[in-house]
Each structure stands twice: as structure tokens, then as C-alpha cells.
N, C-alpha and C positions, 0 to 999 in steps of 0.2 A: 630568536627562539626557533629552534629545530620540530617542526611538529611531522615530521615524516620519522624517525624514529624516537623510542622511546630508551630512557636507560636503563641499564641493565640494572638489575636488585631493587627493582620497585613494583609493586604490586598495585594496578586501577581498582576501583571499588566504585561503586555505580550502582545508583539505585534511580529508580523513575516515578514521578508521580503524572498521570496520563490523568487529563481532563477531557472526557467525553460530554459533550451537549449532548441529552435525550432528546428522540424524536420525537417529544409530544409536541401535541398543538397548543397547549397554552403551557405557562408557567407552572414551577411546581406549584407555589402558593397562593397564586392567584385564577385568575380566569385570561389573563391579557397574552395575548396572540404572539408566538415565538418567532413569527417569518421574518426572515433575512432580509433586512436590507431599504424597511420601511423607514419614513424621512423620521426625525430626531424627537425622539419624546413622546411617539405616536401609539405606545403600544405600553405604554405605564403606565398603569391604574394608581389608584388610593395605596393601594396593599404594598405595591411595590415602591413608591414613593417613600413609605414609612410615616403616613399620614398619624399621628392620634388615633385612640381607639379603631385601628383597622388591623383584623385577626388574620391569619395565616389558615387557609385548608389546604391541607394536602393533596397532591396529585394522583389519586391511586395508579394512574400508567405509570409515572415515574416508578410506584414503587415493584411493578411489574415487570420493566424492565431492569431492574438493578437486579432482579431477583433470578430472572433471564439471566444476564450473565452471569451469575453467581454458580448456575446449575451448570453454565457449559466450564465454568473453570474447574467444575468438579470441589468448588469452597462448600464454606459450610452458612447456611442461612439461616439468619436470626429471626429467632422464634420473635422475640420482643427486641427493638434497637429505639434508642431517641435520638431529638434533635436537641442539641445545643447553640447557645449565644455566641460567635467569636468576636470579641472586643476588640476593634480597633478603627481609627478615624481616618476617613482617606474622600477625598470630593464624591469620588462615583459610589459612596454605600452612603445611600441615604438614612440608614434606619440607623447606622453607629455603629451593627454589628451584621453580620454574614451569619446567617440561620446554615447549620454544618451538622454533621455527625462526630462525634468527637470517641466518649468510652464507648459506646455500644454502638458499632455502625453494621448494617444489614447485611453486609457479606466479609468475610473473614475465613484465611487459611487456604486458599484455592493455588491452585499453578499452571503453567503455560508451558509446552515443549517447546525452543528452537533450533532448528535446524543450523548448527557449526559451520564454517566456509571450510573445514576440512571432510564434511559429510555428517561429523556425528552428530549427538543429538544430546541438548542439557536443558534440565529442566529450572527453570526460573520461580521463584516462592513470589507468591501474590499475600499480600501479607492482607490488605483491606481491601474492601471496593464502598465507599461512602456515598450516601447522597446530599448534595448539598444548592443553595442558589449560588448564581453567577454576581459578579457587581455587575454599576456598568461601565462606561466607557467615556475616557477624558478625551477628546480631540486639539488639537492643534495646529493643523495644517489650516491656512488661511484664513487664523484669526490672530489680529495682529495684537502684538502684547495680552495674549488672552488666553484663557483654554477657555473651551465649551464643556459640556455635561450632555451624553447623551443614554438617558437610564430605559432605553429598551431592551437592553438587555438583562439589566437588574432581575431577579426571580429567575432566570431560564435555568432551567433543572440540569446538573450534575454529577456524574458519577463520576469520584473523583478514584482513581483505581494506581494503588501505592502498590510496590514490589518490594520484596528483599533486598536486602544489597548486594546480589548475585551473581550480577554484568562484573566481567571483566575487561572489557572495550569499547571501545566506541560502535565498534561495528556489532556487539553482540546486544549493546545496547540497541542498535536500529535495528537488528533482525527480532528483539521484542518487541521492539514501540509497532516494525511494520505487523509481527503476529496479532498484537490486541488492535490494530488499525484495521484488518481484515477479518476479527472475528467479531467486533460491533458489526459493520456491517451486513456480516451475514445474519446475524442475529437481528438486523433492521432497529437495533435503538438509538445507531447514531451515524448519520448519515458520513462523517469523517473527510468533512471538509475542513481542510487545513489552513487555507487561505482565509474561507472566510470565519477561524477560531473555532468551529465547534469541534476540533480535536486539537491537541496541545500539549504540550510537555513541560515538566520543571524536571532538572535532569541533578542529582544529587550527587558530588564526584569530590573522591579523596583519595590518598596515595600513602599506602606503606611500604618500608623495608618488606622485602621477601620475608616469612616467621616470624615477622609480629603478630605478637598477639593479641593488641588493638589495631580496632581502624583509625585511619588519619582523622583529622578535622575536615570533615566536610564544607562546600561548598555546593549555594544552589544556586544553579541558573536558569534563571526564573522564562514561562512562556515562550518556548522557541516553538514557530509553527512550521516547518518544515522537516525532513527525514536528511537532508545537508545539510541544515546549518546546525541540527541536533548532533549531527556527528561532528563538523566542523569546530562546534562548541567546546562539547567535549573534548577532544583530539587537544584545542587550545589551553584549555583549562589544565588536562594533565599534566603539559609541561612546562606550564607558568609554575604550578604548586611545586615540580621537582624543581625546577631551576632555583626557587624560593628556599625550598628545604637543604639542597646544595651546596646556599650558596650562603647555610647557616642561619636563616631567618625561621619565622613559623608564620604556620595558616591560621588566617583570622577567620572563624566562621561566618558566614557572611552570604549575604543575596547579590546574584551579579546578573549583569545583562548581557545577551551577546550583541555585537556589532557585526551586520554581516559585512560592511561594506567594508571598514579597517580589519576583519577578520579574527577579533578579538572578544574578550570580554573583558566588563571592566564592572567594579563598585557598585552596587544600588545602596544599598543599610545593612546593617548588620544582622546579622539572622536571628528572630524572634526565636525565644521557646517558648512551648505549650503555654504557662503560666504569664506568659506577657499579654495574651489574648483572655486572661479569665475567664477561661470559658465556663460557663455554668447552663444547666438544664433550662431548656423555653419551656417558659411557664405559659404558653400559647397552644402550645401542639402536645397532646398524648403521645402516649407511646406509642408504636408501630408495631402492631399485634398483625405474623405474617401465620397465617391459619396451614395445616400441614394440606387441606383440600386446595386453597391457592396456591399453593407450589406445583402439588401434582398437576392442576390447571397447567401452569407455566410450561412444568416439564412438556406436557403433549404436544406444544405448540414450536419444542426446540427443531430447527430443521438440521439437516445435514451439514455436520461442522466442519471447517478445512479439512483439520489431519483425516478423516473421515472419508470423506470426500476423494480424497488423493491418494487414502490407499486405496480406495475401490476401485482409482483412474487404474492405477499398478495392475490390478487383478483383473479388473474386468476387458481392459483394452489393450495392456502389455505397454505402456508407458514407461519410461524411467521414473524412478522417485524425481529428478530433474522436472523432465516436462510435466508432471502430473503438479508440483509444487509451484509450478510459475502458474499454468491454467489454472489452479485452484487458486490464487491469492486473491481472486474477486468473485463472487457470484455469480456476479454478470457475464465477467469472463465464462466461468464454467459451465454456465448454463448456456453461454451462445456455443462452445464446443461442442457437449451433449445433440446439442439442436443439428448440429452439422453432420456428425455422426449418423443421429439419427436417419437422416432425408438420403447421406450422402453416400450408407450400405452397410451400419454397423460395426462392430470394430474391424473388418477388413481393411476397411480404409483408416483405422485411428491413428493411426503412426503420420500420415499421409498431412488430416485433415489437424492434426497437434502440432506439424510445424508451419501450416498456415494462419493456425488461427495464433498462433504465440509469435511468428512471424510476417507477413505481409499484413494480413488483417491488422494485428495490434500495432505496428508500426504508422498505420494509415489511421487509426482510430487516435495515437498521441499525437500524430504530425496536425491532426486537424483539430485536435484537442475537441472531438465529438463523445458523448454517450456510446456506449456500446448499444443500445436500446432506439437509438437513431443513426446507428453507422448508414452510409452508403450501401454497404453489401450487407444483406440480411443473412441469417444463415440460409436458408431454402438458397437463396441466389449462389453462396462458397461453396453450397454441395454440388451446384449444379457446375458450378466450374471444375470441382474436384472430381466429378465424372468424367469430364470430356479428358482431364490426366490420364483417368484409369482406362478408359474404352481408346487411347491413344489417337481423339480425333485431332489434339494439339499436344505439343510437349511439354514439358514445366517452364522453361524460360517464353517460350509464347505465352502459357498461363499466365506470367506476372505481369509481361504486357497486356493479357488480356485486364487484367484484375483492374488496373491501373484506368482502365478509361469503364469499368464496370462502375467504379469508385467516382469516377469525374460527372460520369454520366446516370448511375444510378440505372445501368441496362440490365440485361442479363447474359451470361455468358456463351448462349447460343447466339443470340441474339448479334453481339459485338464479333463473333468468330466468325457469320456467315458476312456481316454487313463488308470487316476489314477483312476478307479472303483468307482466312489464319489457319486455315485445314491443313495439318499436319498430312506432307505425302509420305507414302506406304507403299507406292507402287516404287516395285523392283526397280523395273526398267527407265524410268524417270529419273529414280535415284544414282542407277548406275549411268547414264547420261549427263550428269551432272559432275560425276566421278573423271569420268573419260574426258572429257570437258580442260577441267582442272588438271589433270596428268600432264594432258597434250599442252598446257599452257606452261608448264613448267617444268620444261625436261631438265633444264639443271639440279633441282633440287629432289627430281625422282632418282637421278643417276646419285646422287649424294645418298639419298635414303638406301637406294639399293647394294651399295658400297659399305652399308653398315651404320648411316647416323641414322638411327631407329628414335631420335627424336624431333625428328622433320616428321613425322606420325600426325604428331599435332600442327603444324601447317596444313599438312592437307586436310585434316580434319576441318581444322577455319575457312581453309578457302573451299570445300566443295558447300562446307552450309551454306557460307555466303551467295553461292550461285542457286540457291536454294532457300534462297531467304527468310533463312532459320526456319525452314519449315519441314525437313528431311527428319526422320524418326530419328534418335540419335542411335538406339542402337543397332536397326538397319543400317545406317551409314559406314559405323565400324566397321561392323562384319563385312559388308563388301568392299569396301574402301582395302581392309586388312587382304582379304583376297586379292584384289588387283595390284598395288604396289609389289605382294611379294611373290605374283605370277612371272613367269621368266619364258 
């Protein structure tokens, strides 16, 4: 199977259904505590168990934040939405069925802008955003002949946030899954850990001839937690289904898993429809009466949303839509630029202070896989090193050495510049001493440069820094360097 091209006369179709964990503290229908990672079973009440006579109350944050997002995709929110039963039997749902939203779920008809890899811009239809519980979770590793049951997760609140069938790649698919990855976040209703599930994909993909006028049979593959192996999945799926269709067979609709390690997917079951789950109204829970003064609540509380965000980077600081769209893809991110800005003189320096923090900083923040919120270099410290750029007491390749032991050590930049002697020299005649230095040591390659190889320039440039131990202004050095060589 060829997954690096596609053939020609087939059209991807790709829809996503995103499961976001809310950030509340307990469960939607219970009271028992959502935290990650506590030992097995420790955090499941009665409720969530599916004890006999044990009723369901709803979470009103849950329903606050669904309503959150709903306002920032610009959907439309239900005045009235219920909960439904979904039927079906699996070890980790203890009650028999998954309390879901079904005909009437709280956000409907919203959309998403992303950004094209050729520039432009298309806008993706958000068809639902539902709230619903989680099950829980089967385990297997290190029990022999066995699986375990661990139902702490059972009840933790969902917003399950279904698209169009819109995407037409893999890759447009990941430029939307990373867009609603970054605007929960900013939104703070779900923290968007991937790793540990509270963000999640079922990625829905099927293939027509060019001008058809149905879509293929779909395929869903089910839980992929990452933004590779969502593509990777994808990417594989596409061309299993063509190779299938090609080679005269048909698509079975169907639940499939990915395999990151063989790089494939393969079979789970056959894919239910609506009416396999019977779903019918919980005669548990009323309806979900969302009042128009709770919205407006809502609404005041929305903050500044990416696109938002990144045109004001554009206008206010003169950014590319580029840098302003990378700094904006995290809060945190943006917020430590802002800060830097701030301390480090306003957008004079913004060009300056946007390719250190999307550069050196963010490189040193993944390499160590640290919080932006506990990096090594705080902002006040990146400004303070982005001054000593601008006032010319070191040059930028010194800065990165500086950065580099600011980061090991947690110093400050004045601090690390006086302790390791890193003062950038400015005097003339030191410089040109260093120049003359260098000449005198290499008369062959001056009488060459002088004869017309104008790119022996750049030797002499490397050898008089080196005598200068990177510490010569660079563009002082030029300029006189450029004088002496073609003085005669």
C-alpha cells in the first residue's frame, strides 16, 4: 500500500467526532472526584457504579461549559436539550447504558475557521457539540489471563463535538482537530491532554469518485489520542478503502482500530446505527432548561479567542499572520509573549521578542517537556536578555549561548554575561587589531581575495571573530573588515 500518494479521481471525505473531558471537579452526575490518575476504583460512587435506586444530578459546570463553547463557535444553544439512554453491553458501563444526548443536544449548527497549508482559509460546519458520561476502562497489562475493570472514569463529563463531513485530508483534518484542541483550552473547559484521554478522536473517513453524488461508505476509527497517529490513520485508511474499491470489492461499514506500531488499521465490529442503541429519553433527568440570563452570564466570561487574538498580534505588533498563528496556538504561549513584550519595550522589539519565544524559548520548553508556567527563563528574565540584543552589550549568537546556561541555571542574563565575560566589544580599535591580526596571518588568501575571490570575505569574517571570540559587533566588523581588505 502506497500511503505517500493518493489516486487520482477519488475524492477523501472525513468527518471527526472530538471527545473533550470537562474540566469540572466531579462527575457530571455524580459528586465523585474527576482527578487523573488515582489507584483503581477509588473515585466511583453508587451513582456511577449503577447501584439500584441511585439517581443521576446533573452537573451545572458541565452544563456551563458546553454552553462556553457553543458561544465561541458562534452555534446555536438550546433553549431546552435532553438526556438519553444509549443501549448497549460492554464490561466498563456498568449501568447497561451511557446517559448521552441524542435528538436534542445543547449546541448545534456552529463552525470553525482553518487555516489551508496553501494560506487560505475554510471554514469547517460543527454540526453538534453534546454532553454526555465517559465509561470506564478495561485494563490488561499484567493480568494474566484476565482483564480488570477500572470505573473511575465512568460519569466524567463530555462534550462530545461532531463536524460535517468537511475535511478533505488528513492534514485538514489535523489543522481542525489541532484548532478545537486550542480553543478548549483557551476556553479552560478541557485541559486537552492527549495522553492521558481527556481529548480524543473517532475520525469518520470514506472515498468517492470525483462528481459523485453520494458519499462512500464510511469508516470509523475509533479513539486515536494523538495528532500522528490521527493522521497516520487516516492517511492509511484512505488508501486501503481505494485499493478495496479498485480492486472491485466494497466498503463494509465498520469500527476500526488504529495500530501505531504495524502502522495500520484493522476490524473492531461492525458499525452500529442510531437504532442498535435504542435510545430512548432518561426518565431520570429533566430537561435542561438553559435560561437566555445564563448565556449572557456565559458570554461575559468568554476571553480572547485565537483568531482574535492573532489578528490583534498582526495589528498591533506587525507580526506575520505566520508568527502570530504559531504564538497564538496556546494561551500560555501567548500570554508568556505578551509578558515579554511587555518588560522588554513594547512592540519595538516584537519581531525580535516572536522569534525567540516561538524559537529558542519553545524549543527548550518541548526539549524538556516543562510548563510554559515553570520554564527556566520566565518572561521578565527573556526581556531582560532581549535588551542586552538591543542596547548591543552581546550579539544574538552570544545571546543563545547566553539563553542556554540562563535555562541550565535559572540566572539572569546580566547576571550570566558579566560572570562568563560575554560583552560584546564595540571599540574600534580592538576590533580593527584583531582584523590586522588576521590579514597578517594570511597573506595568501588576502592576495587571492584581492585578485577578485570576493568570497574569501567570509573567511575573513570567521577568522577575525574567532580572534574575538565571538565577541566583535558583527556589524562593526564588516564594515571595517570591508575597508581593510579592499584598501590598496
Amino acid at each position: 500500500m502506497n500511503q505517500n500518494t493518493l489516486q487520482e479521481g477519488w475524492e477523501v471525505v472525513i468527518g471527526l467526532e472530538i471527545h473533550a473531558q470537562l474540566a469540572t471537579r466531579s462527575k457530571i452526575f455524580s459528586g465523585s472526584a474527576t482527578a487523573y490518575g488515582a489507584a483503581p476504583n477509588s473515585q466511583a460512587s453508587l451513582v456511577d457504579l449503577g447501584y439500584p435506586g441511585m439517581l443521576p444530578v446533573l452537573n451545572r459546570e458541565a452544563v456551563r461549559m458546553a454552553v462556553k463553547f457553543g458561544l465561541a463557535t458562534g452555534s446555536t444553544v438550546a433553549a431546552r436539550s435532553f438526556f438519553a439512554r444509549k443501549n448497549y453491553f460492554y464490561p466498563d458501563l456498568p449501568k447497561g447504558y451511557q446517559i448521552s444526548q441524542y435528538e436534542r443536544p445543547i449546541v448545534e449548527d456552529g463552525s470553525l475557521e482553518i487555516m489551508l497549508e496553501d494560506g487560505t482559509k475554510k471554514t469547517i460546519g460543527i454540526t453538534r457539540a453534546h454532553l454526555e458520561e465517559d465509561a470506564g476502562k478495561s485494563l490488561h497489562e499484567g493480568l494474566a489471563n484476565a482483564s480488570g475493570i477500572d470505573l473511575n472514569r465512568a460519569g466524567t463529563p463530555l462534550l462530545e463535538i461532531v463536524s460535517e463531513p468537511d475535511l478533505r485530508s488528513a492534514k485538514e483534518a489535523i489543522a481542525y482537530l489541532k484548532k478545537v484542541h486550542t480553543l478548549v483550552r483557551y476556553l479552560e473547559i478541557c485541559d486537552g491532554n492527549m495522553q492521558e484521554g481527556s481529548f480524543r478522536c473517532d475520525a469518520n473517513v470514506s472515498v468517492r469518485r470525483f462528481g459523485a453524488p453520494k458519499f462512500g461508505t464510511r469508516c470509523e476509527i475509533k479513539n486515536v489520542n494523538s495528532f500522528r497517529y490521527v493522521e497516520k490513520a487516516i492517511n492509511y485508511e484512505v488508501v486501503r478503502q481505494i485499493d478495496v474499491l479498485e480492486g472491485g470489492g466494497t466498503i463494509r461499514q465498520e469500527t476500526r482500530l488504529y495500530d501505531s506500531t504495524k502502522d495500520e488499521t484493522r476490524s473492531m465490529r461492525s458499525k452500529e446505527e442510531a437504532n442498535d442503541y435504542r435510545y430512548f429519553p432518561d426518565p431520570d433527568l429533566l430537561p435542561v432548561t438553559v435560561e437566555t440570563a445564563f448565556i449572557d452570564a456565559v458570554r461575559a466570561t468568554l476571553p480572547e479567542l485565537p483568531d482574535e487574538k492573532a489578528a490583534r498580534f498582526v495589528a498591533d505588533y506587525g507580526l506575520s499572520a505566520y508568527d502570530a498563528g504559531v504564538l497564538t496556538s496556546s494561551r500560555e504561549l501567548a500570554d508568556y509573549y505578551e509578558a515579554v513584550v511587555a518588560v522588554a519595550g513594547g512592540p519595538a522589539c516584537a519581531k525580535l521578542a516572536a522569534n525567540w519565544v516561538t524559537g529558542d524559548f519553545s524549543g527548550a520548553v518541548n526539549r524538556d517537556g516543562v510548563e510554559i508556567a515553570d520554564a527556566n527563563v520566565p518572561a521578565a528574565a527573556l526581556a531582560g536578555l532581549l535588551g542586552r540584543i538591543q542596547d548591543e552589550t552581546i550579539s544574538g549568537k552570544i545571546a543563545k549561548d547566553v539563553f542556554e546556561i540562563m535555562w541550565a541555571e535559572r540566572a539572569l542574563a546580566d547576571a550570566v554575561i558579566e560572570a562568563k565575560g560575554l560583552k560584546q566589544i564595540t571599540d574600534t580599535g580592538a576590533i580593527e587589531s584583531a582584523i590586522d591580526a588576521v590579514m597578517a596571518a594570511n597573506p595568501k588568501q588576502l592576495a587571492e581575495y584581492r585578485s577578485g575571490k570576493d568570497r574569501l570575505f567570509g573567511f575573513f569574517v570567521g577568522q577575525s571573530m574567532k580572534a574575538t571570540q565571538g565577541k566583535a559587533n558583527p556589524a562593526q566588523l564588516n564594515e571595517l573588515l570591508k575597508k581593510k581588505l579592499d584598501a590598496t
